[in-house]
Backbone bond lengths (Angstrom), bond angles and torsions (degrees), N, CA, C in turn:
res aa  C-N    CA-C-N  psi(-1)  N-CA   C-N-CA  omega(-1)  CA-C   N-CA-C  phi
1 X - - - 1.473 - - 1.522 110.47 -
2 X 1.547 108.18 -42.15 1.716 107.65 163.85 1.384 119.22 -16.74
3 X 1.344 64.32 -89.03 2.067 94.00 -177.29 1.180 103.96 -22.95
4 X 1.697 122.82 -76.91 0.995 135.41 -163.57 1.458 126.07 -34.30
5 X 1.614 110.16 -50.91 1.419 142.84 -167.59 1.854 93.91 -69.11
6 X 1.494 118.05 -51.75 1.270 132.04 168.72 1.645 117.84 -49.14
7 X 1.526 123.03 -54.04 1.805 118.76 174.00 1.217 105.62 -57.08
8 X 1.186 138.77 -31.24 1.548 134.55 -153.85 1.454 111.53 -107.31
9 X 1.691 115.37 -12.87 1.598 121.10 155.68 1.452 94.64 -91.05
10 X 1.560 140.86 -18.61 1.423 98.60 172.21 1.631 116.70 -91.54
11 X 1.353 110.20 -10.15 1.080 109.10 -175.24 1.843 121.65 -72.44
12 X 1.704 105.61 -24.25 1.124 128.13 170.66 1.250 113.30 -68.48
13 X 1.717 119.62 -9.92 1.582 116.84 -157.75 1.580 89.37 -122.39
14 X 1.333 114.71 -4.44 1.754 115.83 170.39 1.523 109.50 -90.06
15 X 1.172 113.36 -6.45 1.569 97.71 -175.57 1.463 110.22 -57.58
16 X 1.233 121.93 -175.27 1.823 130.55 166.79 1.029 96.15 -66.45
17 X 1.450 104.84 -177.94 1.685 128.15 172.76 1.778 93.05 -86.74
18 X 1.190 138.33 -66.88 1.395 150.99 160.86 1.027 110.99 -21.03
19 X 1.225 133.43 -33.43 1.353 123.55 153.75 1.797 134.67 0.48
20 X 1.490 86.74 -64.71 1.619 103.72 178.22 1.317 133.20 -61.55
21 X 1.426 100.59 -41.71 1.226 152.42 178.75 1.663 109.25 -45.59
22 X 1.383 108.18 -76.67 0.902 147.31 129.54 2.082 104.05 13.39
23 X 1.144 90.15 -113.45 1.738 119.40 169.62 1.481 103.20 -37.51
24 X 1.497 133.15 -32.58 1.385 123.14 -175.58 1.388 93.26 -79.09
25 X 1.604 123.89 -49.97 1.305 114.32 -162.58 1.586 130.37 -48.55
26 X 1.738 98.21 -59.00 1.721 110.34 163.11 1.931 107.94 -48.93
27 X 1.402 125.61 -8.41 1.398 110.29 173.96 1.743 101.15 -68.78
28 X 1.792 94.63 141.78 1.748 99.41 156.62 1.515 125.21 -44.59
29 X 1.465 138.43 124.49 1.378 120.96 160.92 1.381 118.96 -51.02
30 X 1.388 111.65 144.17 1.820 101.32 175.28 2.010 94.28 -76.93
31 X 1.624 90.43 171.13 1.205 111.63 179.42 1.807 99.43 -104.57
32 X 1.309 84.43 144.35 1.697 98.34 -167.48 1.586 84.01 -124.88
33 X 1.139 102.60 137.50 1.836 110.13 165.18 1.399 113.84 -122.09
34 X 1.482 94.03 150.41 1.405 109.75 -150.74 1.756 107.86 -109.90
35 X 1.097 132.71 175.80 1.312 130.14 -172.73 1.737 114.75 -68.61
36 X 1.089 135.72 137.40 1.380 119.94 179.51 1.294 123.17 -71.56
37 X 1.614 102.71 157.33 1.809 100.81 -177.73 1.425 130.30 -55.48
38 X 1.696 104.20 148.69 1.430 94.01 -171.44 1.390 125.37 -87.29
39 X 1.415 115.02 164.89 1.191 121.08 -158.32 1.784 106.57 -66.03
40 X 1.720 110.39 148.70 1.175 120.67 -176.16 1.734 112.63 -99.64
41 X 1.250 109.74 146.42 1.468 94.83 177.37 2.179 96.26 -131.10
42 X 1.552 119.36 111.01 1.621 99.89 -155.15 2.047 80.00 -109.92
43 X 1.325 123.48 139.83 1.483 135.18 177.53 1.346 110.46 -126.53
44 X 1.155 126.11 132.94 1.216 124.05 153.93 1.930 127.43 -97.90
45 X 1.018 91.72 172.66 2.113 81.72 -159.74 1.468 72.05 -153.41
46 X 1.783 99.66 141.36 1.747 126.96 154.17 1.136 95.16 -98.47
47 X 1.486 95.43 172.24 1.610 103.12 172.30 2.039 100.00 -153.68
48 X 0.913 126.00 171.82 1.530 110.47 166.97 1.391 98.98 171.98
49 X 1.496 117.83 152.66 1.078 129.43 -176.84 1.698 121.62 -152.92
50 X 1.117 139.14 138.05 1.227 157.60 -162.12 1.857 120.66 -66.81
51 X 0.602 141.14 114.41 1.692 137.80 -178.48 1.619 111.32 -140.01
52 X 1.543 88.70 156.07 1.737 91.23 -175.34 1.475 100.59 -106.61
53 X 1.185 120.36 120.02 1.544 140.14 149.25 1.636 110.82 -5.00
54 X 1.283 139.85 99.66 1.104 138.57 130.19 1.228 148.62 -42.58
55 X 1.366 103.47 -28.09 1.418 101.26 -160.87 2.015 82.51 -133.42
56 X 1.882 98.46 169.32 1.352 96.75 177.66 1.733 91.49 -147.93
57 X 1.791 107.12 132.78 1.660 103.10 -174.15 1.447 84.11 -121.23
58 X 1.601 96.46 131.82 1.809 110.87 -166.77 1.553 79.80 -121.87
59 X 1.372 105.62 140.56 1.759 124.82 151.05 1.466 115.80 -92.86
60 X 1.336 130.46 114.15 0.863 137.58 -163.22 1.668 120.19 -113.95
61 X 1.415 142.08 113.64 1.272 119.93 166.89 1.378 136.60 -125.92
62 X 1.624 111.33 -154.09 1.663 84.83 167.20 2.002 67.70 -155.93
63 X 1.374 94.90 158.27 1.502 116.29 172.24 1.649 110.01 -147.88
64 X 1.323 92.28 141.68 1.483 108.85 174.89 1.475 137.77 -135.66
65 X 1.109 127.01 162.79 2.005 112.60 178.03 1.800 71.43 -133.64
66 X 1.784 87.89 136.55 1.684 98.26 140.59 1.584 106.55 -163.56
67 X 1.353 138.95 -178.28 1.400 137.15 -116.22 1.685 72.74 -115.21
68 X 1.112 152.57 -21.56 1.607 129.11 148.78 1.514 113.91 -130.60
69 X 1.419 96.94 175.40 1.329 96.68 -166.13 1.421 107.41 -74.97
70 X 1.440 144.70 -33.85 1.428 149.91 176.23 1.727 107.04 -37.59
71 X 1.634 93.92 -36.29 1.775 97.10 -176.22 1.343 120.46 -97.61
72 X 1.446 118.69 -5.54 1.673 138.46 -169.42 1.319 87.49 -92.51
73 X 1.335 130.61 -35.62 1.907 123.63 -177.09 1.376 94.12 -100.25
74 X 1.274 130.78 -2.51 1.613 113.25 -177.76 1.371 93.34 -73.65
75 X 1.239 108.91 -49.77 1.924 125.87 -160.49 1.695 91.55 -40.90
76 X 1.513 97.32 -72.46 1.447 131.84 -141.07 1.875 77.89 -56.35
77 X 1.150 125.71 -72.27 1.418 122.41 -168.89 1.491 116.24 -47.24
78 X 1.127 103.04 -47.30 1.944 104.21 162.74 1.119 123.97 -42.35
79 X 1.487 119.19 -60.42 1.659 124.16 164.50 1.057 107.26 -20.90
80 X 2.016 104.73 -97.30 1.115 129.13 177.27 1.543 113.73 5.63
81 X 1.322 97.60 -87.78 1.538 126.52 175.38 1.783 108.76 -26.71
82 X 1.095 105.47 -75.15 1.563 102.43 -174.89 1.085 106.01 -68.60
83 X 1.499 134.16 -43.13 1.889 119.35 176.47 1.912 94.16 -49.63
84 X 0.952 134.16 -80.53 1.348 127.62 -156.59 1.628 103.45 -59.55
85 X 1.361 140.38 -44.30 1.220 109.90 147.70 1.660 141.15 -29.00
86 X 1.377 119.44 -50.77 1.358 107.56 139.50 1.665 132.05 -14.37
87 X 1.414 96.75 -89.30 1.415 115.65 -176.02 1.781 112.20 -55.07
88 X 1.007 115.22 -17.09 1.692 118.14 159.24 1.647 104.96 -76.70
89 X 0.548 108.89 -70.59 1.556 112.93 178.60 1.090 104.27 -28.87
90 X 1.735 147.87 -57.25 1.248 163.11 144.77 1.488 119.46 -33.60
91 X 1.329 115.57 -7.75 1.291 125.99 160.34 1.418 113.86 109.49
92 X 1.313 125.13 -0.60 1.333 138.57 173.48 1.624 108.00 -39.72
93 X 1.427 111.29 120.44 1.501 101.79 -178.70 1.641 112.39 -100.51
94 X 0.983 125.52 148.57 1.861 122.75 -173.94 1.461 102.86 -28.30
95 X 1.377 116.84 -64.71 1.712 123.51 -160.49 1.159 109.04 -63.85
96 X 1.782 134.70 -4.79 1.073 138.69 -172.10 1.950 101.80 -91.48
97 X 1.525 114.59 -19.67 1.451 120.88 -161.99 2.410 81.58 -101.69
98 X 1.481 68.12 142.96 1.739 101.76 172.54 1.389 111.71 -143.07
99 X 1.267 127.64 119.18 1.807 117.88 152.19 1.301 98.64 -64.29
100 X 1.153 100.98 158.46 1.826 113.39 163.96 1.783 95.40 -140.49
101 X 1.447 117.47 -12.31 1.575 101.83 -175.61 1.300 103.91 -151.94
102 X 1.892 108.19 128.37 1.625 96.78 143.90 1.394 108.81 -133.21
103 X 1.208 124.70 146.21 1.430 115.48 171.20 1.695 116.06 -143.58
104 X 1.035 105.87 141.71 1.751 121.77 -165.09 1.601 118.46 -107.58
105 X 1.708 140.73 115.95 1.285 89.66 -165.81 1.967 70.09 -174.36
106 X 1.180 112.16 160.71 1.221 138.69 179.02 1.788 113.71 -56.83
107 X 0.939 109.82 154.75 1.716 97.21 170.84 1.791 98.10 -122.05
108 X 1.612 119.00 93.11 1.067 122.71 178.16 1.560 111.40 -53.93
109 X 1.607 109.61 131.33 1.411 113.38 145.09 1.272 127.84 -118.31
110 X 1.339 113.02 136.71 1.487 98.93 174.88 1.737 122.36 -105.69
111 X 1.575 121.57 166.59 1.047 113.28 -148.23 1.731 94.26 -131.01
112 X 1.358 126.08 -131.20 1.737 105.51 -174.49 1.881 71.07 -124.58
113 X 0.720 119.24 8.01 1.958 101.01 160.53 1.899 112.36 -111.58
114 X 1.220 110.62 -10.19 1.194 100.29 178.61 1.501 100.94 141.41
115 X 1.640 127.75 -161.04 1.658 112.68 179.79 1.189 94.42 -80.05
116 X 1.666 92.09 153.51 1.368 122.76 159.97 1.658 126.66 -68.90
117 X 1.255 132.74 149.44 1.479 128.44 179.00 1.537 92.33 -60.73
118 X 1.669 112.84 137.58 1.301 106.67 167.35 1.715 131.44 -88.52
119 X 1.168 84.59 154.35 1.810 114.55 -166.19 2.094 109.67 -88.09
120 X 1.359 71.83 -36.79 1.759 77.13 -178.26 1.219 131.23 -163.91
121 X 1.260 124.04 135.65 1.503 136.62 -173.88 1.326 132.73 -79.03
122 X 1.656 110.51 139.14 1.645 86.40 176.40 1.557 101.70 -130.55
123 X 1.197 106.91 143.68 1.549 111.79 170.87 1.503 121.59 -123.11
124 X 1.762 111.46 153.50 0.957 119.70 178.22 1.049 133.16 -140.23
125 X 1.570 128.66 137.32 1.561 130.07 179.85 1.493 119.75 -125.63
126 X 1.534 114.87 156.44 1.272 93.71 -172.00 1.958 92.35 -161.35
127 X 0.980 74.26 149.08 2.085 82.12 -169.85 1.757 105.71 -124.47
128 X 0.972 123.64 149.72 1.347 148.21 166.86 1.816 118.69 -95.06
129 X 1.045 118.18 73.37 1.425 114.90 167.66 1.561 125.45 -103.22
130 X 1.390 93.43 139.90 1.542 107.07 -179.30 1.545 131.96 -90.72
131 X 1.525 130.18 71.55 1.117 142.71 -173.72 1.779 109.87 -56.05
132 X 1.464 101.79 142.51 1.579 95.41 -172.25 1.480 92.24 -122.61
133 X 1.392 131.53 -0.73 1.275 133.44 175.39 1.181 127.28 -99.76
134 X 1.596 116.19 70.53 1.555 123.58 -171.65 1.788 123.67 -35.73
135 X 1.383 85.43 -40.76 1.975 87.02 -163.01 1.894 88.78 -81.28
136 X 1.183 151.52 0.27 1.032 145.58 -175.11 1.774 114.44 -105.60
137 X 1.412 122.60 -3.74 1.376 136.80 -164.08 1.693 90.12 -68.26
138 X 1.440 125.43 -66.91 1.430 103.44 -166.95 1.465 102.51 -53.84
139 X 0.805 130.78 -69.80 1.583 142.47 -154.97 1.971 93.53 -41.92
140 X 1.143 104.12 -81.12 1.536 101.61 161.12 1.327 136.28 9.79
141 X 1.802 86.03 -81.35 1.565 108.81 173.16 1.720 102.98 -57.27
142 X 1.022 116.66 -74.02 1.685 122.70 -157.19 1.615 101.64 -34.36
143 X 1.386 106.99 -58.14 1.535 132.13 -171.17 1.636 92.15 -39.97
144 X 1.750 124.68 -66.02 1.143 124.89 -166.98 1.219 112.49 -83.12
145 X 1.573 131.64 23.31 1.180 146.56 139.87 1.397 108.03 -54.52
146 X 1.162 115.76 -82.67 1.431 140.74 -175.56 0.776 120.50 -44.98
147 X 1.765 124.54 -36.29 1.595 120.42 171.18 1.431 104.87 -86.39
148 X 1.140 123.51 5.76 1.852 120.39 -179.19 1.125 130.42 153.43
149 X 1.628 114.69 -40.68 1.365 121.13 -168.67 1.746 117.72 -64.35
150 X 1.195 103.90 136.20 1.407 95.50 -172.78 1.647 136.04 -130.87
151 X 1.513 91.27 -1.04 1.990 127.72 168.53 1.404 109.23 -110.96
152 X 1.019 111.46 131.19 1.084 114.57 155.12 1.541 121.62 -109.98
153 X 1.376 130.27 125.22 1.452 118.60 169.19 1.449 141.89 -85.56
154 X 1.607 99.52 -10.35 1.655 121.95 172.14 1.160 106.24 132.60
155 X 1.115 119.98 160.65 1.613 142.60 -168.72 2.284 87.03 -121.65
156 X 1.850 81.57 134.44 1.462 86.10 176.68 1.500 104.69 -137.95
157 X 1.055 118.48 69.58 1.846 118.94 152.03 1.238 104.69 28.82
158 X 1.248 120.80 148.55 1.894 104.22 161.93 1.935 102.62 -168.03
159 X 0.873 132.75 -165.97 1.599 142.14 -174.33 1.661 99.16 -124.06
160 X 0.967 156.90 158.35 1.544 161.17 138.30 1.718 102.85 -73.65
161 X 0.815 125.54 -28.35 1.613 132.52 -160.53 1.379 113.86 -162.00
162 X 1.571 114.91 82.62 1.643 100.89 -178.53 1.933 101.37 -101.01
163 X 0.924 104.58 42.37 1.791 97.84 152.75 1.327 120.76 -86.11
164 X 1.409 120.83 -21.67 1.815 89.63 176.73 0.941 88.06 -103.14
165 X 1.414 157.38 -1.57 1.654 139.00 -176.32 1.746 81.33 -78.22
166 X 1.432 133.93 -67.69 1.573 121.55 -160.33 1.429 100.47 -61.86
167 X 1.141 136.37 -36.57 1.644 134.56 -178.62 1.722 94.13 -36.13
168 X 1.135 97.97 -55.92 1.965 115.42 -159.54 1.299 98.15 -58.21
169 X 1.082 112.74 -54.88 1.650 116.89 177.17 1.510 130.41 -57.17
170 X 1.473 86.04 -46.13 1.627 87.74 163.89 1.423 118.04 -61.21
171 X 1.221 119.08 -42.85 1.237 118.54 -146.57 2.411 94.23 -79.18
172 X 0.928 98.25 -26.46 1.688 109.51 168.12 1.313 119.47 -73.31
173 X 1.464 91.28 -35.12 1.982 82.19 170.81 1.568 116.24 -82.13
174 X 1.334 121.41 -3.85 1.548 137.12 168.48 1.505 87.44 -63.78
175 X 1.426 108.59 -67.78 1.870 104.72 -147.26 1.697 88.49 -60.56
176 X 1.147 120.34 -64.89 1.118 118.56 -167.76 1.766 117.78 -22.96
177 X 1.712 107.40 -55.52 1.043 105.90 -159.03 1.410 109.57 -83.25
178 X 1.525 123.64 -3.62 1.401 129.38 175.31 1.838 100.61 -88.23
179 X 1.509 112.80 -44.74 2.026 85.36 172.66 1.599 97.90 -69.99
180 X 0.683 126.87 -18.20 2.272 109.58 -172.28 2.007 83.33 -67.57
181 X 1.570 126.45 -67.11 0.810 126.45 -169.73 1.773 113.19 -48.45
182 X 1.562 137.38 -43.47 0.856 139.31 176.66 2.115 123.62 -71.73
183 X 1.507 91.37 -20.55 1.033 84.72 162.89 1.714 130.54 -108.32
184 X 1.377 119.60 0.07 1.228 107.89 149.46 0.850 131.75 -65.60
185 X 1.891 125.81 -43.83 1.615 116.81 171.32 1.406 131.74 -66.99
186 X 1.722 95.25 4.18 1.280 82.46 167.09 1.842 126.93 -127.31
187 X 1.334 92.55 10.68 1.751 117.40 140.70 1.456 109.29 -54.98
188 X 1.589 114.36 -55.75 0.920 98.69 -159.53 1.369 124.35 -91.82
189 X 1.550 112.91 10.88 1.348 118.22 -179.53 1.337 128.05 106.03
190 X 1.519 110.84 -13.36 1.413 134.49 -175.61 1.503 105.25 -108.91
191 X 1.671 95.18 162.94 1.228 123.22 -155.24 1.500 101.78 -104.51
192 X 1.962 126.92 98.42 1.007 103.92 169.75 1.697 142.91 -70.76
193 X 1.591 102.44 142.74 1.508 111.97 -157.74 1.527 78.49 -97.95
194 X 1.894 102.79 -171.46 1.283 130.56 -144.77 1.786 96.50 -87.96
195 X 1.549 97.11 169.06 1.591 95.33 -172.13 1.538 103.05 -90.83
196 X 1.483 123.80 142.73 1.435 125.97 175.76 1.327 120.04 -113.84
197 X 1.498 136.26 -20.03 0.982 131.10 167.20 1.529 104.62 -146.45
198 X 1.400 102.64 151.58 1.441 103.73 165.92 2.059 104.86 -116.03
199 X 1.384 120.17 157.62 1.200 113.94 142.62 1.342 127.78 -145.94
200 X 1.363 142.41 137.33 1.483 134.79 -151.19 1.538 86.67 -103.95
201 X 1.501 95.26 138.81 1.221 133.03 169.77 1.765 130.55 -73.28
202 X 1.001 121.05 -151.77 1.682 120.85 150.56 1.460 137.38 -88.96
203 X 1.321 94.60 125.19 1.852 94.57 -175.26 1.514 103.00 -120.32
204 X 1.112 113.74 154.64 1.298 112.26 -159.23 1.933 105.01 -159.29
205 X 1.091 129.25 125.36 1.491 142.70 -172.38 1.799 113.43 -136.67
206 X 1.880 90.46 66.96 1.471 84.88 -165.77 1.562 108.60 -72.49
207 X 1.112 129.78 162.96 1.726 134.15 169.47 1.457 112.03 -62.74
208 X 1.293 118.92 179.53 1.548 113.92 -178.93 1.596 88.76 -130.73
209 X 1.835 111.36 119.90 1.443 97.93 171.35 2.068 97.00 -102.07
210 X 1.389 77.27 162.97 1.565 96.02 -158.82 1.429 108.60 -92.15
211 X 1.212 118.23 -68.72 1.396 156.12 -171.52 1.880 122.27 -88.06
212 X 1.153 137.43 132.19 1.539 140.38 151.42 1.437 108.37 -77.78
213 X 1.196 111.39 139.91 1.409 129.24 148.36 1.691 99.15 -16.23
214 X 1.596 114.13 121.43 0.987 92.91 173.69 1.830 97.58 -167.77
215 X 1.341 118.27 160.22 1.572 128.58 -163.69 1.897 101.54 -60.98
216 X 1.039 138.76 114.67 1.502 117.08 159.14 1.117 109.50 -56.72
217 X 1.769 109.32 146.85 1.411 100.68 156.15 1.632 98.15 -145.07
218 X 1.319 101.77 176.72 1.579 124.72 176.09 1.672 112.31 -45.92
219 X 1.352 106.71 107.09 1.319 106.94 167.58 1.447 134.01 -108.84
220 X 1.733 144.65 143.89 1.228 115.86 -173.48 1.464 94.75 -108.61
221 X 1.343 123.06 20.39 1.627 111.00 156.15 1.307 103.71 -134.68
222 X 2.059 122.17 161.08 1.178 94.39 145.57 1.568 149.42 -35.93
223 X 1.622 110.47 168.64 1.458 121.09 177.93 1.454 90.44 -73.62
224 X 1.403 121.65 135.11 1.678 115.67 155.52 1.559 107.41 -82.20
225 X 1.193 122.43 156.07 1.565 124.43 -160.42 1.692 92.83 -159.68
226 X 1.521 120.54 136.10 1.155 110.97 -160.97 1.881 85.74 -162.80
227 X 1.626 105.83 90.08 1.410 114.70 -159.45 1.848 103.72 -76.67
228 X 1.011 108.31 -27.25 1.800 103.33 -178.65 1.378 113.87 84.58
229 X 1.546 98.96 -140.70 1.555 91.61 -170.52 1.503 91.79 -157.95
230 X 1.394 113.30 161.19 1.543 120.27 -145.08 1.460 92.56 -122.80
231 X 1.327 133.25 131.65 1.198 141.97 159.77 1.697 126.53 -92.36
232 X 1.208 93.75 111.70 2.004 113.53 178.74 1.129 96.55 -90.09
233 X 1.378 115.19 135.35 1.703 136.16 168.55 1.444 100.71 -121.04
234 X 1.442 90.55 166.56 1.758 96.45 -178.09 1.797 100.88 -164.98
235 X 1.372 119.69 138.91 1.626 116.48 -169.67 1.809 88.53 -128.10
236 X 0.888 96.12 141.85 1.852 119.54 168.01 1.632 123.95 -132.24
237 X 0.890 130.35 112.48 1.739 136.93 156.56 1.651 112.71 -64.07
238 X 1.146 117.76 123.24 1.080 123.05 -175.84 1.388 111.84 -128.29
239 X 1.635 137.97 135.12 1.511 140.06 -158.83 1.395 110.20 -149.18
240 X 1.396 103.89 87.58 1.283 92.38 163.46 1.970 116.37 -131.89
241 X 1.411 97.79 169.64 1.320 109.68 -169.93 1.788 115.50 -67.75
242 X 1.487 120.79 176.62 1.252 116.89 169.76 1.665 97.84 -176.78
C-alpha cells in the first residue's frame, strides 16, 4: 500500500508546470453583470410650412347631343380642338395636354312601355391641361369658352416641385421634435443624452381644388381665380437616450 500511495505522488509531481494553466482555461468564465440599459426618451415633432401654387391642372371639356353618334363626336372633336387651340396660343406646351375622358352613348328615353329606340346621341371629351401662368387662368378659361369648351371639371392649385417646400418641413418637424424631447427630460429631472435613432414620418403637399364639375357658361368678364397657398407637413420620430 506504501508503494502504491508513493507512484501516484510522484506521478502527480511529474506533470508540467502548464498543467494548471491548462485546467483554468477549459473552466467556464463567470458572468459578471453589468448596469442596465439606459433610459429612452422617443418624441414625435410636425413641422409644416406655407407655399404659393405654381402651377394650375384644369379639366376641361366639351359635350354634345346630335341625331347620331358619327355627328355627337364630330361636334365634341371640333370643340375640343379649337378650345385647346386657344390654350396653345397661351403657351400651353403638348406635354402639358392629357385626355382623361371620352364617352359615347345614347340619350335614353323612356315611353309608358319602357325606353324608346334612340333618337339622339351624346358625346363626351375631356382633357387635363397644365397651365403654368397663374395670373392668365381667367382670361384663358373664358377665351376657351368661346372657342368651344363647355365643362368644366375643376381647377386644382398644385406646386411644380415640392422638394424644398417638404425639405422645410421636414427640417421643423426635427426642431420641433428635439424641444418636445428636451423638455420632458427636463420636467423630468434628467439629463438629456445623445440622439439614437431617427424615423420620418408623413409628409404630405396636398393641391388646393378650386372648382366642382360644373356647366360653362357665357361670361362678360373674366373668371376671378384666387389660387392661395398650399400647406406642406412633415412628421419625424426622434430617440434619444438619457
Amino acid at each position: 500500500m506504501t508503494t502504491l500511495i508513493r507512484a501516484t505522488a510522484l506521478a502527480l509531481a511529474a506533470l508540467p508546470a502548464t498543467a494548471p494553466l491548462a485546467l483554468a482555461q477549459t473552466a467556464p468564465a463567470p458572468t459578471v453583470s453589468g448596469p442596465e440599459s439606459a433610459g429612452r426618451v422617443t418624441v414625435t415633432g410636425t413641422g409644416s410650412v406655407t407655399a404659393k401654387p405654381d402651377i394650375a391642372r384644369i379639366t376641361l371639356g366639351v359635350t354634345e347631343e346630335r341625331p347620331s353618334a358619327d355627328a355627337a363626336l364630330g361636334a365634341v372633336g371640333a370643340g375640343l380642338d379649337a378650345a385647346l387651340a386657344v390654350l396653345r396660343e397661351a403657351g400651353l406646351a403638348p406635354s402639358d395636354i392629357r385626355t382623361t375622358q371620352i364617352e359615347l352613348g345614347p340619350v335614353v328615353e323612356y315611353g309608358e312601355d319602357g325606353p324608346l329606340p334612340p333618337t339622339r346621341f351624346r358625346a363626351a371629351s375631356s382633357v387635363e391641361v397644365t397651365l403654368r401662368d397663374l395670373d392668365r387662368i381667367g382670361e384663358v378659361l373664358d377665351a376657351a369658352t368661346e372657342a368651344g369648351g363647355n365643362t368644366l371639371g375643376g381647377i386644382v392649385f398644385d406646386l411644380s416641385d415640392r422638394s424644398a417646400a417638404l425639405d422645410e418641413a421636414r427640417r421643423a418637424a426635427v426642431a420641433d421634435a428635439a424641444a418636445r424631447a428636451a423638455l420632458y427630460t427636463d420636467a423630468a429631472g434628467v439629463a438629456l443624452g445623445p440622439l439614437v435613432a431617427i424615423s420620418e414620418g408623413a409628409a404630405s403637399a396636398p393641391p388646393i381644388p378650386m372648382m366642382a364639375e360644373a356647366r360653362m357658361m357665357d361670361a362678360s368678364a373674366p373668371v376671378p381665380v384666387a389660387p392661395g397657398e398650399i400647406e406642406v407637413t412633415a412628421e419625424v420620430t426622434l430617440v434619444y437616450g438619457f
